[in-house]
N, C-alpha and C positions, 0 to 999 in steps of 0.2 A: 323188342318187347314180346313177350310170349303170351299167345292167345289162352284166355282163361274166360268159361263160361260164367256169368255170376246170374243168379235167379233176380236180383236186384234189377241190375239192369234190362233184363227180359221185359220184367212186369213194368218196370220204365218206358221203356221202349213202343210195346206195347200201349200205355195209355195214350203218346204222343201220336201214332201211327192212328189210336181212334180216334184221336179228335182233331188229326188232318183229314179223315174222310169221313166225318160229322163237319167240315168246316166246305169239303169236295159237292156234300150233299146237300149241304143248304146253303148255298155260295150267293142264290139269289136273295134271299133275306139278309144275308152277312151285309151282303155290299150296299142292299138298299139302306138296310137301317145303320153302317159306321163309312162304308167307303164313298159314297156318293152316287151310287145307280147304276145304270148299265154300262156307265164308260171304266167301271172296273169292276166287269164280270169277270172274265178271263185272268185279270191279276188276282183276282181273291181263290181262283180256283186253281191258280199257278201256285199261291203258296200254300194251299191247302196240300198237294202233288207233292214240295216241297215237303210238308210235314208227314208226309208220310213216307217219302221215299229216309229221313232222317231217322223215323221211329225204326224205322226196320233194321238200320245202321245202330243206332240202338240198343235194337233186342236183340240183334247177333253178337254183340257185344265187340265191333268192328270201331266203331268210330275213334276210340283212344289208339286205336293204332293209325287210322290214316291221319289224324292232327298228328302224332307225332312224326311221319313223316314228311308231313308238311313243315313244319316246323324245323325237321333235318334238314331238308330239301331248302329254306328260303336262309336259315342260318350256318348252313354249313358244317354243322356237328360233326 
């Protein structure tokens, strides 16, 4: 698969990336008010970490390349 820049997914990327650290920066109201309180601080703010470390995967426009080789890798293509 050959690396191709798309603005699409940039500006994609980019929103997901903002609102894992809109989700980083108020982890404590997240979790009060959907996850249950302080016994999942640290998970709301691990998938928060999560969403951002994906948006950035994202807007480099990398991620269709590593699912596809995951994909290669578990099916043997």
């Amino acid at each position: 698969m050959d690396y191709e820049f798309s603005i699409g997914w940039m500006f994609g990327g980019l929103v997901v990336a903002l609102a894992g650290g809109l989700i980083v920066i108020f982890y404590k109201q997240i979790a009060d008010g959907l996850a249950g309180g302080v016994s999942s601080y640290e998970k709301v703010k691990l998938f928060g970490i999560i969403a951002i470390v994906l948006g950035l995967l994202i807007t480099s426009n990398l991620l269709p390349a590593i699912l596809t080789w995951l994909v290669q890798l578990m099916f043997k293509i």
